[in-house]
C-alpha positions in Angstrom: -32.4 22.7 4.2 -36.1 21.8 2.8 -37.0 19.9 0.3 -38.4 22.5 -1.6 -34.9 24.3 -1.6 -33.2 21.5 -2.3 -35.3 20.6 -5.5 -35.5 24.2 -6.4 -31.2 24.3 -6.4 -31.5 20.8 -8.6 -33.8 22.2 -10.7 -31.6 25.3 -11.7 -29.2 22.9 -12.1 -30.8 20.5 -14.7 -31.5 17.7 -12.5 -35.3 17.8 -11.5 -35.5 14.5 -12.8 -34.2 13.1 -9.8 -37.4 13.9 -8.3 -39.6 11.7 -10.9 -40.4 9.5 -8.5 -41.0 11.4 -5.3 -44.8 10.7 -4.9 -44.5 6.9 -5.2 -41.8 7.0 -2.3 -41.8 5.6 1.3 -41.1 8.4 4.6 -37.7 6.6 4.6 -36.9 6.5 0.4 -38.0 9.7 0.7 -35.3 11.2 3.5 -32.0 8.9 2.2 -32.4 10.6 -0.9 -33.1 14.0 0.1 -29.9 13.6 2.6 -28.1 12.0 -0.8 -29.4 15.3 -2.7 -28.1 18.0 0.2 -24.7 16.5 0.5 -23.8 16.8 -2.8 -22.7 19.7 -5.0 -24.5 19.7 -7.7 -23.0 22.9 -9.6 -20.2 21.3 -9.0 -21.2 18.1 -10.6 -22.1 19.8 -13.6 -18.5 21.7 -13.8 -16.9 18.5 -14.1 -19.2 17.4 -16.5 -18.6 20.1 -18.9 -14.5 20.3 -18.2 -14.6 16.8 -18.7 -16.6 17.3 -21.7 -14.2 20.1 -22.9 -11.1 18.0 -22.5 -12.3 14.7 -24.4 -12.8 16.4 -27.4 -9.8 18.4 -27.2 -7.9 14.9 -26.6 -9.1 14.3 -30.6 -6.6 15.9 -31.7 -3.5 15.8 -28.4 -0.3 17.3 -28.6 2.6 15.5 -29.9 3.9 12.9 -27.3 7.6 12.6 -26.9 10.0 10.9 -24.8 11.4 12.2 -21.4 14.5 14.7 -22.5 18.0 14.2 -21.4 18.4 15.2 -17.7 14.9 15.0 -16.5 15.1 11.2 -15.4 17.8 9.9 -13.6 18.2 5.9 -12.2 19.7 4.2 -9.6 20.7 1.0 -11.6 23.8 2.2 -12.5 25.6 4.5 -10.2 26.4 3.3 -6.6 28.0 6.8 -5.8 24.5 8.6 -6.5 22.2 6.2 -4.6 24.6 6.6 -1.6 24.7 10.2 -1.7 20.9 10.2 -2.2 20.0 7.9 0.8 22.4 10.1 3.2 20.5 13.3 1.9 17.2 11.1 2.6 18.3 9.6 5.7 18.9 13.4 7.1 15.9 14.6 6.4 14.1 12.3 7.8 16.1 12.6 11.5 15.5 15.9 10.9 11.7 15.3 11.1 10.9 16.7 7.9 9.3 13.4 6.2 6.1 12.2 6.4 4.2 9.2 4.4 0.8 9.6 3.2 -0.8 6.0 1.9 -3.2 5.6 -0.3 -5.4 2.6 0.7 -9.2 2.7 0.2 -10.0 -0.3 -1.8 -11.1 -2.9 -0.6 -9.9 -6.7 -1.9 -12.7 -7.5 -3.7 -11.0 -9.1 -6.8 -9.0 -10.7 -4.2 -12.1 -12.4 -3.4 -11.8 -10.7 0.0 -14.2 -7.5 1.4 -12.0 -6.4 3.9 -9.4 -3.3 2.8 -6.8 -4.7 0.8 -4.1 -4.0 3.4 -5.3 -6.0 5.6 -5.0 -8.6 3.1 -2.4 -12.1 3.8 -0.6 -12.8 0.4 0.6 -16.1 1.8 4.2 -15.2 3.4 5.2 -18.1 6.2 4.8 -15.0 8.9 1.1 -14.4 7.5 1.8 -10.6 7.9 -0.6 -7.8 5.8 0.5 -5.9 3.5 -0.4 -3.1 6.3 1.6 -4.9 8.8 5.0 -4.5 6.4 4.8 -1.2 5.6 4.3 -0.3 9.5 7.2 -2.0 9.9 9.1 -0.5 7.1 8.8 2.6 8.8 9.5 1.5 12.2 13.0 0.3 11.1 13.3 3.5 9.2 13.3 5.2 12.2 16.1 3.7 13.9 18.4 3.3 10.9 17.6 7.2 10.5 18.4 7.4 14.5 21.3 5.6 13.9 23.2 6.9 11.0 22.3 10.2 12.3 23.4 9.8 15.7 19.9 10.7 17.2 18.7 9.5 20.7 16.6 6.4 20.4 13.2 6.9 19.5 13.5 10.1 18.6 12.8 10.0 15.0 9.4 9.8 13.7 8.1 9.5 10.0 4.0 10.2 10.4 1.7 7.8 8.8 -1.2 9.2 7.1 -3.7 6.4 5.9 -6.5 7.8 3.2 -9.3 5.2 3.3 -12.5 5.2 2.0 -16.1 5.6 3.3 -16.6 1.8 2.9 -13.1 0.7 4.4 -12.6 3.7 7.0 -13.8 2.0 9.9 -12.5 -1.4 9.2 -9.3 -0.2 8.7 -9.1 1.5 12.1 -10.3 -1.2 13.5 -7.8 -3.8 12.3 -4.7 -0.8 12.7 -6.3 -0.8 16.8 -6.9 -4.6 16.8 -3.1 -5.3 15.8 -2.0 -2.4 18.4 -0.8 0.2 15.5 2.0 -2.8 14.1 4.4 -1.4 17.1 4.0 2.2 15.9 3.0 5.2 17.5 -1.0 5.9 17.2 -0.7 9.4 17.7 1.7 9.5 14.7 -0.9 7.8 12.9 -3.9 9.9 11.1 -6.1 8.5 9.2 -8.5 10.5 6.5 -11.3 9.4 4.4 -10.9 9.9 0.2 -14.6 11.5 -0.5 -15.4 13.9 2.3 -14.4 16.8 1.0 -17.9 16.3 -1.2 -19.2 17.2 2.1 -17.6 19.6 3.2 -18.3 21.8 0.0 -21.7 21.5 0.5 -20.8 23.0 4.4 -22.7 19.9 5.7 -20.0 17.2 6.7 -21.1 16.6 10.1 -24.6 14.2 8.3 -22.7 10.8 7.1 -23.3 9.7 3.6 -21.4 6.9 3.2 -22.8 6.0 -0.5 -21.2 9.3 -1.8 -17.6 9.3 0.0 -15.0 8.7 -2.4 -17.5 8.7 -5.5 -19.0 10.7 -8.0 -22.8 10.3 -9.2 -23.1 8.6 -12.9 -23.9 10.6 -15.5 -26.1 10.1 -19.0 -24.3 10.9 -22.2 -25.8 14.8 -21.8 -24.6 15.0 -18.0 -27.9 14.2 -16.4 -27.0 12.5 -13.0 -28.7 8.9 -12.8 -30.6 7.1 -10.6 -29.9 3.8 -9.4 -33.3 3.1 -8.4 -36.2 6.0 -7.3 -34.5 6.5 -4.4 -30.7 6.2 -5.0 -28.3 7.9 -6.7 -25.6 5.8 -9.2 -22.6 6.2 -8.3 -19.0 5.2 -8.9 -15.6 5.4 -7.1 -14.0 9.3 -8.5 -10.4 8.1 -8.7 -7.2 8.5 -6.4 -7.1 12.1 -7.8 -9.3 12.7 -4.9 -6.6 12.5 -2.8 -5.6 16.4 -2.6 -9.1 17.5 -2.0 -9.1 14.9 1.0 -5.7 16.2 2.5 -7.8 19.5 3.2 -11.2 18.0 4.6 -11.7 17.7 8.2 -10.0 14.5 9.5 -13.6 12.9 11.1 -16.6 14.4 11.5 -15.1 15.2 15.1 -11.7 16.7 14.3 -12.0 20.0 11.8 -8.2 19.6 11.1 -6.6 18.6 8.0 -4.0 16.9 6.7 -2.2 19.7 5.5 -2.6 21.2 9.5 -1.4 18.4 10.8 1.9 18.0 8.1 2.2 22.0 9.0 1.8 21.7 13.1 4.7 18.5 12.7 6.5 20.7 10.6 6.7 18.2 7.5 8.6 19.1 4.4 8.4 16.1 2.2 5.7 14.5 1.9 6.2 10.4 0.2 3.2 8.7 -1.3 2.1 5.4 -2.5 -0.4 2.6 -3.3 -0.9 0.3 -0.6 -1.1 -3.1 -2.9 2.4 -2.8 -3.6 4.3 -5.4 -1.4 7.8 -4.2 -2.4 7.5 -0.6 -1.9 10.2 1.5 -0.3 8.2 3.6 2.2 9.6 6.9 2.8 12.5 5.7 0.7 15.4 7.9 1.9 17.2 7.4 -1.9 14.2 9.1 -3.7 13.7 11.5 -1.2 17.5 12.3 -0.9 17.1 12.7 -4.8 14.0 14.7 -4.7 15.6 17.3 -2.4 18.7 17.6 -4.5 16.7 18.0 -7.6 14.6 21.3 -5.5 11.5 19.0 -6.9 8.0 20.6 -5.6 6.6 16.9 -7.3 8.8 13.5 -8.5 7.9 9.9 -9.9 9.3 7.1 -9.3 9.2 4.8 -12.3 10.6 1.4 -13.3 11.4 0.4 -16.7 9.1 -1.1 -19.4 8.9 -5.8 -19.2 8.3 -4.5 -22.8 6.9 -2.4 -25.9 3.8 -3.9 -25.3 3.5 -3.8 -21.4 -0.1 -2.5 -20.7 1.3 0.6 -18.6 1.1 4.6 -18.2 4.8 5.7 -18.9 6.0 9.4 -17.9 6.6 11.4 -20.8 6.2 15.0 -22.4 3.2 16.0 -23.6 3.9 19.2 -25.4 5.9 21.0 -23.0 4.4 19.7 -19.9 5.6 16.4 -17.9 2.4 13.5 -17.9 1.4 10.5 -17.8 0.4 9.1 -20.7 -1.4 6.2 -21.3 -0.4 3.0 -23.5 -3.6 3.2 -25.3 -2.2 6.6 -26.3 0.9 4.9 -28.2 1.3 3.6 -31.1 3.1 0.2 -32.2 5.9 2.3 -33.3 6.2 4.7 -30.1 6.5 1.5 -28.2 8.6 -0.2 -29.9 11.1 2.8 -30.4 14.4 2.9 -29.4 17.2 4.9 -27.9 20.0 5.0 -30.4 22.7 5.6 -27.7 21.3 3.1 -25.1 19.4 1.0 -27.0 16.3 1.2 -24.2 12.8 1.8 -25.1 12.1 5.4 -25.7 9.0 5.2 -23.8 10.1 3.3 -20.5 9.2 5.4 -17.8 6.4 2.7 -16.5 4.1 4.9 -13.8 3.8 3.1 -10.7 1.9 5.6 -8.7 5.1 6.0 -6.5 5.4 10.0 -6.0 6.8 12.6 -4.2 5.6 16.1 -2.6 6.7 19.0 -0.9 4.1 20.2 1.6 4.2 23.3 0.3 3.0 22.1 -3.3 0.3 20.2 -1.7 -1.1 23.3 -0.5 -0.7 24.9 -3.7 -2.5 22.5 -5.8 -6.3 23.8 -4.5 -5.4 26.8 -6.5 -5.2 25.4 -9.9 -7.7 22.1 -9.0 -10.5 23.5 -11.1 -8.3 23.1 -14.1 -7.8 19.3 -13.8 -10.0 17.4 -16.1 -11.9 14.4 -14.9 -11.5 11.2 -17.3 -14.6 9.8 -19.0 -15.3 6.3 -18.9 -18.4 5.1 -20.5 -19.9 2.2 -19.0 -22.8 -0.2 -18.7 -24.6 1.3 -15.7 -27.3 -0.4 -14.0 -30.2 2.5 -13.6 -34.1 3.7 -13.4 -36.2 3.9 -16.2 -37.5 7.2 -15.5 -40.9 6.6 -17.8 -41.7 3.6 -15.9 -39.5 3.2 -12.9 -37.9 -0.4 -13.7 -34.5 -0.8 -12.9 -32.8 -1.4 -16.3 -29.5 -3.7 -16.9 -27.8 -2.0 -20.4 -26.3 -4.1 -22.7 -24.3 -1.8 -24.0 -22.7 1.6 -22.3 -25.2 4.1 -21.4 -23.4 6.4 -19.6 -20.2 7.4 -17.7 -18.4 7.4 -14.5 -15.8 10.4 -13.8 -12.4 9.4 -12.1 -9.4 11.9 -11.6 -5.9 10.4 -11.2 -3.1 11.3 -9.0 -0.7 12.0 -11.8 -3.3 14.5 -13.7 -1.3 17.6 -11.1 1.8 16.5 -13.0 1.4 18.8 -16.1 1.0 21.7 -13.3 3.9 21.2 -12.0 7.0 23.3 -12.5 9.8 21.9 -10.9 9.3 18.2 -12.1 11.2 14.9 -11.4 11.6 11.7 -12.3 13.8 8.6 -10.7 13.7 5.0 -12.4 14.5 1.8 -10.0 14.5 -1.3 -10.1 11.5 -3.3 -11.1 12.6 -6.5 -8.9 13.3 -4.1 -6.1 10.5 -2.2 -5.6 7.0 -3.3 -7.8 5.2 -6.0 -7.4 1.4 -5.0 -7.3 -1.3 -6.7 -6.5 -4.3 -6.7 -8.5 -5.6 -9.8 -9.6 -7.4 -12.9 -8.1 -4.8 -16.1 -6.8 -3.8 -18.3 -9.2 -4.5 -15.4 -12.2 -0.5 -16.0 -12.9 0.3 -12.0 -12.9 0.0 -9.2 -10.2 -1.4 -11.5 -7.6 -0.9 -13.1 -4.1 1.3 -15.6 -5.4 3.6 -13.2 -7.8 3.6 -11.0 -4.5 4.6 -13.6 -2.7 7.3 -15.1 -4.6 9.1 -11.3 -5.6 9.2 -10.7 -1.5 10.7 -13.6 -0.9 12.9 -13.5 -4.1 14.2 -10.2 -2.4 15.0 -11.7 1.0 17.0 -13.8 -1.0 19.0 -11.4 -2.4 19.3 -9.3 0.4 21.2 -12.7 2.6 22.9 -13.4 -0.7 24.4 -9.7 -1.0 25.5 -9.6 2.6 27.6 -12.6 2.1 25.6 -15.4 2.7 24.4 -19.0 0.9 20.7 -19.9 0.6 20.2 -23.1 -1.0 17.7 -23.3 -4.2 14.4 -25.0 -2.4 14.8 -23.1 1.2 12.6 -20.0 1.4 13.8 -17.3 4.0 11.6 -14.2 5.0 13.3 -11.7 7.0 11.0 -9.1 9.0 10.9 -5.4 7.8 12.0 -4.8 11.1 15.2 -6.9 10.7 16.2 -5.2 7.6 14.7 -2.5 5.3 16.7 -2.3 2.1 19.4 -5.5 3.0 21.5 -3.1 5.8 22.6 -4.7 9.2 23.0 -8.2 7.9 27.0 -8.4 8.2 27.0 -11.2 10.2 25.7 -13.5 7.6 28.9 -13.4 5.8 29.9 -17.2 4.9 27.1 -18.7 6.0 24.9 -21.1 4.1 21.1 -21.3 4.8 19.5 -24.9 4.2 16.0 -24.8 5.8 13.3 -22.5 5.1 11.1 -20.2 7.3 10.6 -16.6 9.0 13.0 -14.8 11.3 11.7 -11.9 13.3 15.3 -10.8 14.5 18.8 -11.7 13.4 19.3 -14.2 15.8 17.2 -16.7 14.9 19.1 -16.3 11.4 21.0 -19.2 13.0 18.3 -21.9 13.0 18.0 -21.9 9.9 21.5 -23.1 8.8 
C-alpha cells in the first residue's frame, strides 16, 4: 500500500493529523509509522470510538441492578453430594477428550518489579516453581486422575493447553515453556496465540510484525482523534482481556493460518475452561465446575467466591435488567453493598468476579456474530503525547484523553444459557497483583494461601502438621487433596517440599 493511499484512507477517516509532522521526519520515522498506520484499522478505530461513546452516556442513566435470582447460582460449600456428582460429570468429560484450557497470560510482572511474563514469576515457595510451572502440573495430574477414575490406558488422556500471550511477552514465554522442556507436558498439546493480532489480520496484513500495536488500541482525544506519542509514534495502550475472542480466530503465528477455534474443532473440544494466570490457587480445568457447567446445558459460566465484605473493591455477578453482568463496585451504592439476604443472612451482592469462566466451543464461535455490539469501556487518562502546533512532547497534568479496554465478562449479557458456581475463597483465589511486602494480593499472600492449602489437604487426609513446619506438596502429588490416604495418623514436624509421596516420610 502507498503512502498516498494510506493517508488518503486516514484522511476520510478523520485522522490526517497523524501526518502533521511528515516533512520534518527521518527515512526510518517515516517507514515505522507508515507500517504503524497500514496495520491498523482505522474505521474500525472510529467504530469503537462512537459505540463507546454511545454506551457511556447511556450508562447515565443504567438499568436497575439487582441481585442474582433464586437458582441461577449454585455453590459447592455446602453440599458434598453435588460437588461429587459434578467432579464425576467433569472427570468424564475430560477422559473423553472433550476439555481443553485456554490461559490467559500476557502481562508481564512489572508491578512485581519483574519484566519477564508474570507466569514465569517465583512467589517464594521452598520448590521455587512459577506460577506457569503449577498450572502445567495441575494438568498433568489431571490427566491421570481422569485416566484413572475412568479406567483409561495411561497417557491416554489429554487436556490441551492454549497460552494467549502478548506481543511483548509472546516470545519470552515460549522461550521459558522450551527452556523448562513444556513442565513435563506434551508440546504438541501446547498452542500458544498472541492477544492483539487479530488487529492485523483485519487489515489483511498480519504477515509485517508490529509489535507496538499487538494487544493495544491507539489513545484517543476527548473527540476520538487518535494521538501521537511523538511525530512518529502512535499512543497506545493495552485493549483489555476482552481481546481474547478476536485472538481465538487470528492465525496462530505469522506462519500457521490456523486458529484457536480450528485447532479446539480438529481435537474435537467441547468445553472450553479459562482463567487468569496470576492466580496461584486456581483449579485448572476443574472437573467440579465443568461437571456443573455440563449439567446446567451452560453455553457460558462463572465461577465466583463470596464477598471478604460490603466494601471489598470487586466486580460481583448480578442482573442488570434482565441480562446476567458484571457489575462493578463503583456501580453500588453503600446500601447495595451492605444489603442482606433475609433467609441467609449473606450479602445480596456476593457474587465476587474472579475472571474464572467457562465456554462451550461452540459459543466461542458464536460470539464473532454479535462482537460489534460489545462496548469498549472508557478510561480517561493522563497520556503523554505531541503537541501537534509545535511538536513537543507534552506530560498532562490532568486527563486528556482515553484508553479503550474490553473485558472478558462484557459477552456475558449475550449470553443465553448463563451460569454461575460460587467456591471457596481459601480454595481457589489468591491473585497476585501487587508489589512484595504491599500486605494484600502479593508474593507473600500467594505464598502463604498455597501453603495454607497444603496444609489442609495433609490435615484432611488424616494427618498432623505441627504449627511452625511448612509443607508444599507438588501439583503432581495431589491436585485437589486426593491420593493422600496414607498419611492417616501421621504427624509432620519439619518443613519443606515433596515432589512425590514418598518423601512425605522425611518430613515426620
Amino acid at each position: 500500500m502507498t503512502v498516498d493511499s494510506i493517508r488518503n484512507r486516514y484522511q476520510a477517516a478523520g485522522h490526517d493529523h497523524l501526518f502533521t509532522f511528515w516533512s520534518k521526519l527521518s527515512d526510518s520515522e517515516r517507514e515505522s509509522l507508515t507500517r504503524q498506520l497500514e496495520n491498523l484499522d482505522v474505521d474500525r478505530v472510529n467504530r469503537i470510538y462512537k459505540k463507546a461513546i454511545t454506551s457511556e452516556k447511556e450508562a447515565a442513566n443504567p438499568e436497575p441492578i439487582e441481585p442474582l435470582p433464586v437458582g441461577a447460582c449454585e455453590s459447592v460449600l455446602n453440599d458434598p453430594a453435588n460437588e461429587n456428582r459434578w467432579r464425576s460429570e467433569g472427570l468424564k468429560a475430560i477422559a473423553r477428550g472433550e476439555v481443553g484450557v485456554l490461559l490467559m497470560a500476557g502481562g508481564q510482572g512489572t508491578r512485581l518489579g519483574s519484566s519477564a511474563p508474570k507466569g514465569c514469576y517465583d512467589i517464594g515457595l521452598p520448590s521455587h516453581k512459577s506460577l506457569f510451572q503449577y498450572q502445567a502440573e495441575r494438568i498433568a495430574r489431571l490427566q491421570v486422575v481422569a485416566g484413572e477414575e475412568c479406567s483409561k490406558p495411561p497417557g491416554s488422556v489429554v487436556i490441551p493447553w492454549y497460552v494467549m500471550t502478548s506481543g511483548p511477552t509472546r516470545r519470552e514465554t515460549e522461550a521459558f515453556f522450551t527452556k523448562n522442556k513444556f513442565f513435563g507436558l506434551d508440546s504438541k498439546n501446547v498452542v500458544f496465540f498472541e492477544q492483539g493480532m487479530y488487529i492485523l489480520v483485519l487489515c489483511k496484513s498480519y504477515m509485517v510484525t508490529n509489535p507496538i500495536l499487538s494487544g493495544t488500541l491507539p489513545c484517543l482525544t476527548a473527540d476520538g482523534k487518535i494521538m501521537l506519542e511523538n511525530p512518529s509514534r502512535i499512543a497506545v495502550a493495552p485493549d483489555g482481556n476482552g481481546g481474547l475472542y478476536a485472538a481465538t480466530r487470528a492465525p496462530l503465528s505469522e506462519s500457521d493460518s490456523s486458529t484457536v477455534l480450528d485447532d479446539l474443532t480438529r481435537r474435537g473440544i467441547l468445553y472450553v475452561h479459562a482463567y487468569c494466570v496470576d492466580n496461584c490457587l486456581v483449579k485448572v480445568a476443574d472437573p467440579v465446575f465443568l461437571g456443573y457447567c455440563i449439567s446446567k446445558q451452560a453455553d457460558c459460566a462463572a465461577k465466583v467466591v463470596p464477598k471478604s465484605s460490603p466494601s471489598e473493591s470487586v466486580g460481583v455477578v448480578a442482573r442488570r435488567g434482565d441480562k446476567f453482568s458484571v457489575v462493578e463496585y463503583s456501580e453500588i451504592s453503600k446500601e447495595q453493598a451492605e444489603l442482606r439476604n433475609s433467609k441467609t443472612g449473606e450479602l445480596a451482592f456476593n457474587a465476587a468476579n474472579i475472571a474464572n469462566h467457562f465456554y462451550t466451543t461452540s459459543y466461542l464461535k458464536s460470539i464473532e456474530s454479535f462482537e460489534d455490539e460489545l462496548a469498549f469501556h472508557i478510561a480517561r487518562k493522563k497520556i503523554p503525547t505531541v503537541d501537534l502546533e509545535t511538536g513537543e512532547v507534552v506530560k498532562p497534568s490532568k486527563p486528556n484523553g482515553m484508553k479503550l479496554e474490553l473485558f472478558v465478562f462484557d459477552v456475558f449479557p449475550f449470553t443465553k444459557r448463563f451460569a454461575v458456581l460460587e467456591v471457596a475463597r481459601n480454595e481457589e483465589f489468591s491473585p497476585l497483583k501487587n508489589a512484595p511486602g504491599t500486605g494484600a494480593d502479593d508474593p507473600d499472600t500467594s505464598r502463604r494461601d498455597l501453603l495454607a492449602q497444603h496444609r489442609r489437604f495433609l490435615e484432611k487426609a488424616g494427618a498432623q502438621v505441627k504449627d511452625d513446619a511448612e509443607i508444599e506438596l507438588s501439583p503432581r502429588v495431589s491436585y485437589a487433596g486426593e491420593g493422600l490416604e496414607s498419611v492417616k495418623g501421621k504427624t509432620f514436624t519439619k518443613s519443606g517440599y515433596v515432589e512425590n509421596i514418598e518423601e512425605l516420610d522425611a518430613l515426620l
